[in-house]
C-alpha positions, 0 to 999 in steps of 0.5 A: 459284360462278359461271355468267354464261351468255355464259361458257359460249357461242360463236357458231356460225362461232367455231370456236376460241371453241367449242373453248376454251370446251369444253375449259375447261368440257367444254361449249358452248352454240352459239346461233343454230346453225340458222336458223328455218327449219331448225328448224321444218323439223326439228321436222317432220320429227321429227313425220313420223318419229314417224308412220311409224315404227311400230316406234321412231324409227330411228338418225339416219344411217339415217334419210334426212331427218335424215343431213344432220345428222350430214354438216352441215360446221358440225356436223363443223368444230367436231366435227374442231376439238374431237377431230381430223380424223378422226372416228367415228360408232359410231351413238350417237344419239337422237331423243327425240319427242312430240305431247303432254306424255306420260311421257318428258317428265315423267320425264327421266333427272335424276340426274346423271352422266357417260356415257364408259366403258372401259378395257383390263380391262373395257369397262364399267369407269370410263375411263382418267384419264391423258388430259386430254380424253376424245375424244367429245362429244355433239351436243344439239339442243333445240327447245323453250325451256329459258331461260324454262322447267324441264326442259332441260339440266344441267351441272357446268362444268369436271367433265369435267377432274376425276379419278375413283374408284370406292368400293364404293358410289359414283363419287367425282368428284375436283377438281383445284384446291382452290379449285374448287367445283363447281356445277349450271349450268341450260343456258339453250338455245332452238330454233336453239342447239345443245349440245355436251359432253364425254362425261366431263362431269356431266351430267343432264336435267330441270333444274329452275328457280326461279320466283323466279330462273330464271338462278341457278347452284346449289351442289351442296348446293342441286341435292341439296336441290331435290326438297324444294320443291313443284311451284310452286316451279319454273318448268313445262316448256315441252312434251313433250321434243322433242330429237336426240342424237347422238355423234361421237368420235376414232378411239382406243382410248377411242371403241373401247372406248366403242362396244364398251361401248354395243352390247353392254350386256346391258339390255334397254332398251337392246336393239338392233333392226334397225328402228333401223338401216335399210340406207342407200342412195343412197350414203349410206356414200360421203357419210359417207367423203367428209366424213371421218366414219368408220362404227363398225357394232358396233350393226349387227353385233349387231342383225342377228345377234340378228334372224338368230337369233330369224328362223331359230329361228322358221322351224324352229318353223314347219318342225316344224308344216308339212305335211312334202310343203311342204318348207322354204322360203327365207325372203327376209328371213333371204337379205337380214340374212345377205347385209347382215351380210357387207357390213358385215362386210367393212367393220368394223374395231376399234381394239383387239382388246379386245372384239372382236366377231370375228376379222376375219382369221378372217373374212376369210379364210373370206369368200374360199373360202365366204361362208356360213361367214364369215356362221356364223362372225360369227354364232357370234362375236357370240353368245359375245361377248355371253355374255361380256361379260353377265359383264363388265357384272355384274363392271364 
């Protein structure tokens, strides 16, 4: 078992020592990624978020003051030298934020487990194993010192290049080499690193540290046994769990299937508003294309429709009860979603078919001669797909 911590980083200008050490160990710690200012500056823009934000804390590219992130060349130099030129944000992201040490922070999501999904039968199913690099990765930015204290990241070096099977009770994960024994690896990140994985790596929050040897890599045998410690047996968390997560993917089948997967699971804590996803102005959109990062709207889509719906389904409870001489009355709101959901509508596309959230031919044709039908039509579309992939989800 091994896990010297320089084995596993890279400088942030190394952009071929980060690209092998992801490939070998299906992750890499880049240290010293932002300058100090840039963090503090983060951090407060983070703490600003969560003020106004009465609603959630939104999707990153739709939130002005953090977009640059997701359009920083560093961030897509070692993106499009990790998955290829050109790159898709299906708007997976999560800004995870607290003025105090509250319950996120001392229940992070511990078990481990690995997040890439779909294949041609079922887009919740395990991913297609005859591809040697799953085509996404994830973006963590940490702000808090995970080196001295518990509750960072933890990883299963070199999990991402095993193979997978599923039994009826569990995920086998299958090592190629017999000589190969896995290990839990505590990422010892500080503010200004950030952390980059492969989305078919093992993975989990809350890593725990031992007071008497906070660097030591675990067995898999001694990560099981670590909850029959006490408390004092660990290293405390530093603060609440202040941190930004975000996606980027290859354009492919695996990200198509992927971005199908994560907006249309029917969990209801992972049900989509449209207070996530602001409309981006300033040519935001244009800026995204300009650095070769193509937009996925699967999130979107399905957020607008659902809020058309439960909008529409509310004004005719309203009409029911008004006084009949008012007459029903426009909503602007409801004018806005429709006319916003043909916009991104026009400017969706999917790789494959499977899953589809409509028949864009279909759509586009109805676009031509009456937008108020294209708009029913897309309507229509998402809420039958939804029903079915609830289906799916069940049966995965």
């Amino acid at each position: 078992m091994t896990g010297q911590p320089n084995q596993f980083e890279a400088k942030v200008g190394d952009i071929s020592r980060i690209k092998q050490v992801e490939r070998t160990h299906g992750f890499c710690v880049i240290k010293n990624f932002f300058s100090k200012t840039e963090t503090s500056n983060i951090i407060a823009t983070l703490g600003d978020i969560n003020r106004t934000e009465e609603m959630g804390l939104p999707d990153i590219f739709s939130c002005d003051n953090l977009r640059w992130l997701l359009l920083d060349d560093r961030i897509l130099n070692i993106a499009k030298s990790v998955l290829g030129p050109e790159l898709v944000y299906y708007r997976e992201s999560a800004i995870s934020y607290e003025e105090t040490v509250s319950s996120f922070s001392n229940n992070p999501y511990d078990k481990l487990h690995f997040d890439a999904r779909g294949n041609e039968k079922n887009i919740f199913g395990l991913p297609n194993i005859d591809r040697p690099h799953y085509p996404a990765i994830r973006f963590g930015i940490y702000l808090q010192d995970y080196k001295k204290f518990s509750g960072g990241l933890k990883v299963v070096p070199g999990s991402h290049a095993a193979s997978i099977k599923k039994t009826k009770t569990k995920i086998e994960i299958i090592y190629t080499s017999e000589t190969y024994q896995p290990f839990v690896y505590n990422v010892p990140s500080i503010p200004g690193d950030v952390v980059i994985w492969n989305l078919k790596l093992m993975h989990g929050g809350g890593a725990l540290r031992s007071a008497e040897a906070p660097l030591q890599s675990l067995s898999m045998e001694q990560h099981s046994n670590l909850r029959q410690h006490s408390e004092s047996y660990f290293l405390p968390i530093p603060g609440p769990r202040n941190a930004i997560f975000f996606d980027l993917g290859s354009w492919s089948t695996e990200v198509d299937l992927y971005a199908k997967a994560q907006s249309q699971q029917p969990i209801e804590s992972k049900k989509l508003s449209i207070l996530r996803y602001p409309e981006e102005k300033g040519g935001a959109v244009t800026d995204a294309m300009n650095c070769g990062l193509t937009l996925r709207n699967d999130r979107v889509i399905i957020s607008l429709v659902e809020a058309i719906i439960e909008k529409e389904l509310s004004k005719k409870k309203n009409y029911s009860s008004a006084p009949s001489h008012l007459g029903e009355q426009p909503d602007p709101r409801l004018l806005e979603w429709r006319e916003r959901l043909l916009s991104v509508c026009q400017e969706h596309w999917e790789t494959t078919s499977i899953s589809r959230l409509f028949n864009k031919t279909e759509f586009d044709e109805l676009a031509t001669s009456n937008t108020e039908k294209a708009i029913d039509f897309v309507i229509m579309s998402v809420q039958q797909r939804l029903v079915d992939s609830r289906a799916s989800f069940i049966n995965k």
